[in-house]
C-alpha positions in Angstrom: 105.8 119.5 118.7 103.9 116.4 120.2 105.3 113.2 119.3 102.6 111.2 116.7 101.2 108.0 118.2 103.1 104.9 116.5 100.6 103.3 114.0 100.4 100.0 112.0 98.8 99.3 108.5 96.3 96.1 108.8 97.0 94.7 105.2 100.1 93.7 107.2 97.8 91.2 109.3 95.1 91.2 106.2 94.7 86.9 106.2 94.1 87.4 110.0 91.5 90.3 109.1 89.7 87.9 106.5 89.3 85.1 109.4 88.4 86.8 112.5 88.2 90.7 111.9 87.2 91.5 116.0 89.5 89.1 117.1 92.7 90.2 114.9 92.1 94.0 115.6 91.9 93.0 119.8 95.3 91.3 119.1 96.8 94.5 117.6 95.3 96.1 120.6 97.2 93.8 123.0 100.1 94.5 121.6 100.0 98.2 122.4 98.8 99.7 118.8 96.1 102.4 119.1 96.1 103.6 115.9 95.1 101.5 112.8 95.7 102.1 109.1 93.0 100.8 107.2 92.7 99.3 104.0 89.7 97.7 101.5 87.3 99.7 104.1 84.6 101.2 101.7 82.8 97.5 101.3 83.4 96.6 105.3 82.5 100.0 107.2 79.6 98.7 109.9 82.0 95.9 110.7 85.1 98.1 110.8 83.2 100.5 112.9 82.1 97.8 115.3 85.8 96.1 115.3 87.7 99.4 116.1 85.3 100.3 118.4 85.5 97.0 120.4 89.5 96.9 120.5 89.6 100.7 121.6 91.5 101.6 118.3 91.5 104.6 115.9 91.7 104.8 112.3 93.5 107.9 111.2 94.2 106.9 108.2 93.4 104.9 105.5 93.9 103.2 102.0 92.1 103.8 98.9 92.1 103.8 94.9 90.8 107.5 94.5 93.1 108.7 91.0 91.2 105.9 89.5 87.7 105.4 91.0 85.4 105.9 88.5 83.2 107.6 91.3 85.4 108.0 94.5 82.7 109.7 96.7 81.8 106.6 98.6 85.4 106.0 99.6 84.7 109.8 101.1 82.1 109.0 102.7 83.3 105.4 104.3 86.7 107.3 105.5 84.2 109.7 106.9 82.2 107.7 108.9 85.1 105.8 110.2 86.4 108.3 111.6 89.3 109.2 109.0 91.8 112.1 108.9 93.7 111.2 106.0 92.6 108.8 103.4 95.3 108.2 100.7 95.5 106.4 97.3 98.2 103.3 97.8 98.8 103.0 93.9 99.6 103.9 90.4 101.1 101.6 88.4 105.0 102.2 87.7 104.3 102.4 83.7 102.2 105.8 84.7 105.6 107.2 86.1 107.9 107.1 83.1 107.6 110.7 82.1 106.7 114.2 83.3 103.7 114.6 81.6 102.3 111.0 83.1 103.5 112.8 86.5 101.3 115.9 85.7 98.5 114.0 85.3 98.4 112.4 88.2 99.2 115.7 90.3 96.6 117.2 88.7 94.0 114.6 89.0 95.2 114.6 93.0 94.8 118.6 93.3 91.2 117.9 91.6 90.1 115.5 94.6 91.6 117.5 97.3 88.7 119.6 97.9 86.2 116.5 97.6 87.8 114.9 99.7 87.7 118.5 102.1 84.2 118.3 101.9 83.9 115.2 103.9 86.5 116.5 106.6 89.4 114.4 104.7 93.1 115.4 103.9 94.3 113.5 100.6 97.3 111.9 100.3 99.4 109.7 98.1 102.0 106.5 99.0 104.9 105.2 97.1 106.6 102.5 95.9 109.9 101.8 94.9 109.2 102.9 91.0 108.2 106.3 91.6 111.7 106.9 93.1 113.8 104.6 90.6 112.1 106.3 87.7 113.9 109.8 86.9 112.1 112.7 85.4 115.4 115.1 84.0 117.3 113.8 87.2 114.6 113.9 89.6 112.6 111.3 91.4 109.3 111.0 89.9 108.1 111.4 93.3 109.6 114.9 94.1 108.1 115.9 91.0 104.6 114.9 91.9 105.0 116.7 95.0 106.6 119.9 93.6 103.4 119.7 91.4 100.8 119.4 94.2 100.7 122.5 96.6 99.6 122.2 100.1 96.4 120.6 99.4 97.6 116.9 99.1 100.4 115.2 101.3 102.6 112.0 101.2 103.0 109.0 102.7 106.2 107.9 102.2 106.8 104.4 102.2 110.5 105.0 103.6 111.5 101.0 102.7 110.6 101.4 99.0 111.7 104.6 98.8 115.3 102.9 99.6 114.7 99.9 97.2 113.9 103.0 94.2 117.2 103.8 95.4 117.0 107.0 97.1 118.3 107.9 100.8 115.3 107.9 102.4 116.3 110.2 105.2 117.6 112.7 102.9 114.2 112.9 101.0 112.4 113.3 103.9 114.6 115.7 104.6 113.8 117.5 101.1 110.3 116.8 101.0 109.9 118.5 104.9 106.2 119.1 106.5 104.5 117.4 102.6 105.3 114.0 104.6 102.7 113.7 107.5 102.7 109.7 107.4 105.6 107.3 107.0 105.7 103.8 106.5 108.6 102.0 108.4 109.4 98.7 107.4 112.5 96.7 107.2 114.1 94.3 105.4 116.9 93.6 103.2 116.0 96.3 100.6 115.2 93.9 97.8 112.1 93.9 96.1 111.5 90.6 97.5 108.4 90.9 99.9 109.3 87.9 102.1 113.0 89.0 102.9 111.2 92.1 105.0 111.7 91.5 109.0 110.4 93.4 112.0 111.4 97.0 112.5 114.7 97.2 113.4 116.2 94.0 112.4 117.0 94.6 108.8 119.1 97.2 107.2 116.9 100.2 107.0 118.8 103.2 109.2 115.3 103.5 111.1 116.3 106.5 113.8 117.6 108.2 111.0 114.6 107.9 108.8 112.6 109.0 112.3 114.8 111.8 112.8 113.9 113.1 109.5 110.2 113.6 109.7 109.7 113.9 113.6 106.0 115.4 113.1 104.9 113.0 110.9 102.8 110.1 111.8 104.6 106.5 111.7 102.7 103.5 110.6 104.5 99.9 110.9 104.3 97.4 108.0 104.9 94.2 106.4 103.9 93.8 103.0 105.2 89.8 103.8 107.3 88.1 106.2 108.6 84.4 106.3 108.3 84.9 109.7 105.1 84.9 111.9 103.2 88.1 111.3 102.1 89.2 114.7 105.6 88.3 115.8 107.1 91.0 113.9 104.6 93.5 114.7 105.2 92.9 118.6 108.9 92.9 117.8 108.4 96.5 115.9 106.3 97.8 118.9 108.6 97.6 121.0 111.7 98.6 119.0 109.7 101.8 118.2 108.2 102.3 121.5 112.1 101.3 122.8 113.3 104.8 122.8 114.0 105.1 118.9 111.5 107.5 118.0 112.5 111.8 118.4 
């Protein structure tokens, strides 16, 4: 099993993106980062295209609303041409995870996209937040139900920080969820909802080797939803804790 190269989502750096797109990817690249997730792409592909190019980066994967596009073939088609793997819908709203018929809807509105999304050479996949694991369907995590629900033709993303804020141990649900994970987001913090406590990878309170240890073959992409620190800071400082040995 080869070890996935370590990735980093760019709405971490996304004020940085909006000033000086070339120039911010470059500084990702200087740091070490090869792999890129993307977000917002469909309305910024040609300059996308001629950033990642520039900085020598790939995008594997990539965020976009798909469960609630009205048409979400040009998100398709922009993953496509960028040179996507895996494009994966970031968000449903927690009200939509309350009970098991919401859940069913949105697996099955998933399964219906998988082979469109196929067609352009994409796997679908779907990321968490901390509701879909606080909110309980007969015991269960909303989220285990989803994925019980959605076969082998979608996968998860599992945001590993917000799984622990829903209040799950994240470790352990990888553990249950197994080979359905192929991307994990590994942030840190102090496991409040509180965007601005989170810190660079491995300074916070998130057991990260054991979250790694629990999905080895899945891709890990480092993030910051908001820091009171400097940005690029904590993405150096989460390079080279992840690149420090940590990882399987």
């Amino acid at each position: 099993m080869s070890r996935q190269p370590l990735s980093v989502q760019l709405y971490t750096v996304r004020d940085a993106l909006a000033a000086d797109l070339p120039g911010t990817l470059s500084r990702l690249a200087e740091i070490g980062y090869r792999d890129v997730e993307l977000f917002g792409f469909v309305d910024r592909v040609e300059e996308l295209e001629q950033g990642l190019a520039a900085a020598g980066l790939r995008a594997p994967s990539g965020h976009a609303p798909l469960v609630d596009a009205e048409d979400p073939a040009p998100a398709f088609r922009a993953a496509a041409r960028l040179g996507l793997e895996t494009i994966i819908d970031p968000f449903i709203p927690a009200e939509r995870w309350e009970t098991r018929e919401q859940v069913e809807q949105t697996a099955a509105r998933l399964v219906e996209l998988a082979p469109q999304a196929a067609e352009h050479g994409l796997r679908l996949g779907y990321h968490n937040h901390a509701w879909e694991l606080s909110s309980r369907i007969d015991g269960t995590p909303a989220l285990e139900v989803l994925a019980d629900l959605l076969g082998d033709a979608v996968v998860l993303e599992v945001d590993t920080y917000w799984a622990a804020v829903g209040g799950v141990d994240a470790p352990e649900l990888l553990l249950r969820l197994g080979e359905r994970v192929t991307h994990l987001h590994i942030k840190d913090g102090d496991l409040s909802h509180d965007n601005e406590a989170q810190v660079a990878v491995g300074t916070g309170a998130m057991d990260v080797p054991a979250v790694l240890a629990a999905a080895p073959s899945a891709q890990p992409v480092a993030e910051l939803d908001d820091t009171r620190g400097d940005v690029f800071q904590a993405l150096i400082d989460s390079y080279d804790y992840l690149e420090s040995g940590v990882r399987p």
